[in-house]
C-alpha positions in Angstrom: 0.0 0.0 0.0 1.8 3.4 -0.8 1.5 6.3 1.5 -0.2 9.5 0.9 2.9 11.5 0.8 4.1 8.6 -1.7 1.4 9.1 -3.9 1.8 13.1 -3.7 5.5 12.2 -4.3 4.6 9.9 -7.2 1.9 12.3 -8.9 4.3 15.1 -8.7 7.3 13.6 -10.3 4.7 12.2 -13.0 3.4 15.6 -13.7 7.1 16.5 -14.0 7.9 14.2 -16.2 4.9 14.7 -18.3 6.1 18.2 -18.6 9.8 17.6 -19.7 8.2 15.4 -22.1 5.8 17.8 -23.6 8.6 20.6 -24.0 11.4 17.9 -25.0 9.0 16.6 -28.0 8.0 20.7 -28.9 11.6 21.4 -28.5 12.3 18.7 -31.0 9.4 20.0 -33.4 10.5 23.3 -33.4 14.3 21.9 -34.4 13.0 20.4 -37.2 10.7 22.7 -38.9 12.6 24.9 -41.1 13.4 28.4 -40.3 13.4 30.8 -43.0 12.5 33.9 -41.4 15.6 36.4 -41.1 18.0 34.4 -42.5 18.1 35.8 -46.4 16.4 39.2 -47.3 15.1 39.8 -50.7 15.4 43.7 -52.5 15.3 45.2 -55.3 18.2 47.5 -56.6 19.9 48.5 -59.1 22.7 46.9 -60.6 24.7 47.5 -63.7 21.9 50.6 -64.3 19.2 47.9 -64.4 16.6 47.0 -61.3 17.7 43.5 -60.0 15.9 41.3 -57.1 18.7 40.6 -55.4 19.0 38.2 -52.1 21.0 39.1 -49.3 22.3 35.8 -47.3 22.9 35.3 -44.1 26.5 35.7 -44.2 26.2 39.1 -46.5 26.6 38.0 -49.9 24.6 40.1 -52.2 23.2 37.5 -54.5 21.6 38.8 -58.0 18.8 36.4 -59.1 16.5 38.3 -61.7 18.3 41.3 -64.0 14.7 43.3 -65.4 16.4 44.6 -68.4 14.0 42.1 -70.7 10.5 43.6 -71.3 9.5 41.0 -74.4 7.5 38.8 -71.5 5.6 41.3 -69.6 2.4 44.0 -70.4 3.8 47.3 -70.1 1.8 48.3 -67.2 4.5 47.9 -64.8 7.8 49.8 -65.0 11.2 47.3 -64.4 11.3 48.5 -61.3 8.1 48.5 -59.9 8.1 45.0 -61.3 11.4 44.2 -59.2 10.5 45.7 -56.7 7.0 43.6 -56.2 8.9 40.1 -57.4 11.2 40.8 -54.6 8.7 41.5 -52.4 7.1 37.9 -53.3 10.1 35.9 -53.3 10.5 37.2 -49.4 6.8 36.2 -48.5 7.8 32.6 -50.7 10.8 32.3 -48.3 9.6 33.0 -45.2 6.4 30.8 -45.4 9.3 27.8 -46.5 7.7 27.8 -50.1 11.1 28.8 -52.0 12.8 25.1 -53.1 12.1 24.9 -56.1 11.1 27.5 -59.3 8.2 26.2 -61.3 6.0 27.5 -64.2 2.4 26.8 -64.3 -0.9 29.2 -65.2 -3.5 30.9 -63.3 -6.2 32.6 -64.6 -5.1 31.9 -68.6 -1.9 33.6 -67.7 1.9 31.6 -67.8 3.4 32.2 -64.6 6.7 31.8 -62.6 6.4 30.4 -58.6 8.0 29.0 -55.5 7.2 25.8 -54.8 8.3 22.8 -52.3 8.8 20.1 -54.4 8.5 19.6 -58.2 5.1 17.8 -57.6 3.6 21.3 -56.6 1.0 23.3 -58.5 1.1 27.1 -58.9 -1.2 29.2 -56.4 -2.1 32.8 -56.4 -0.2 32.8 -53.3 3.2 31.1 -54.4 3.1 33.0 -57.8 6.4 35.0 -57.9 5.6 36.7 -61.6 3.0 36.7 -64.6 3.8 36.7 -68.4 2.2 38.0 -71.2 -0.3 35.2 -72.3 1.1 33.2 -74.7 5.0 33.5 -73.3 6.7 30.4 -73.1 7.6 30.3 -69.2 11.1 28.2 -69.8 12.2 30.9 -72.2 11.3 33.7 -69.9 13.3 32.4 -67.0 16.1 31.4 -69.0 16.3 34.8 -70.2 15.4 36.7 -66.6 17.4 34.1 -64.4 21.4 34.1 -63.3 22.7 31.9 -66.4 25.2 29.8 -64.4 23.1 29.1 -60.9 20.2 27.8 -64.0 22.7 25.2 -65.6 23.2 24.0 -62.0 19.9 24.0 -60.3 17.5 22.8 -63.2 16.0 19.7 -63.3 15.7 18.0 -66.2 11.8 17.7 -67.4 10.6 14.3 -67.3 8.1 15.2 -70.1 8.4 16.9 -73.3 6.7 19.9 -72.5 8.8 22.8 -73.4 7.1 25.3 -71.7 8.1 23.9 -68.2 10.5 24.9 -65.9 11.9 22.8 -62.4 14.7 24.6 -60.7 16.3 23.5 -57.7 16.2 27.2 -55.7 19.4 26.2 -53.1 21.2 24.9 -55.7 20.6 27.9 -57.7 21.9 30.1 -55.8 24.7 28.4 -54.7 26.0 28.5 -58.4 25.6 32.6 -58.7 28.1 35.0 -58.2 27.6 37.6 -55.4 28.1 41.1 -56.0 30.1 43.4 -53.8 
């Protein structure tokens, strides 16, 4: 038979334990979910005279990604600026929600577009879109043309179909094959 003060004892260190448990398994959660927020800024500004989306990294490269010096893709509502400067603006929200692995072309609304994406299995989204063509653009073309040349022959993934329109791009590996600026 077991005491009161043994049972108080007992419940007590039980309730402990349940506690360390719940924070231990939380603590674990938390480790493992990835953390985008902070780590890499997104901006546009010029470079070489042109507006570029650039990324800042964690460790203070100044990566360029997108050049807007080619206006064959896009209506000619927006200036190249304004047009970096929202494409920047929705590469950040992309990042920080843990949406930016991969680069992949879809439509929405009739329109071609460019997104972030988590995997290659992914669909486009009004949410994930990171920029619209004119209808009719070819989406691979566009990219090729608007994306850092050598992080693109790194961080593509070869299309398993024969549609030429589509793009995959491998976002970390991208980047990691682009020059930084000073």
């Amino acid at each position: 038979m077991v005491s009161r003060l043994e049972y108080s004892t007992l419940t007590k260190v039980a309730r402990v334990s349940g506690i360390a448990l719940l924070m231990a398994s939380t603590t674990t959660a938390i480790i493992h979910q990835p953390s985008y927020a902070g780590s890499s800024t997104f901006q546009c500004a010029k470079s070489q005279g042109k507006p570029t989306t650039f990324v800042r990294m964690e460790d203070g490269r100044k990566i360029p990604i997108i050049r807007w010096s080619d206006e064959k893709f896009f209506s000619s509502r927006l200036t190249a600026l304004e047009r970096c400067k929202q494409v920047s603006y929705r590469f950040q929200q992309n990042y920080d929600s843990g949406n930016l692995r991969t680069i992949i072309s879809g439509k929405i609304n009739s329109y071609p577009v460019v997104c972030a994406a988590v995997s290659t299995n992914d669909v486009c989204t009004n949410k994930t879109v990171l920029f619209t063509l004119k209808p009719g653009s070819n989406a691979r073309q566009a990219a090729e043309r608007l994306l850092d040349k050598r992080g693109l022959a790194s961080g593509k993934i070869q299309n398993q179909n024969s549609d030429d329109t589509q793009i995959y791009v491998d976002f970390d590996t991208f980047l990691n094959n682009i020059q930084p600026e000073p």
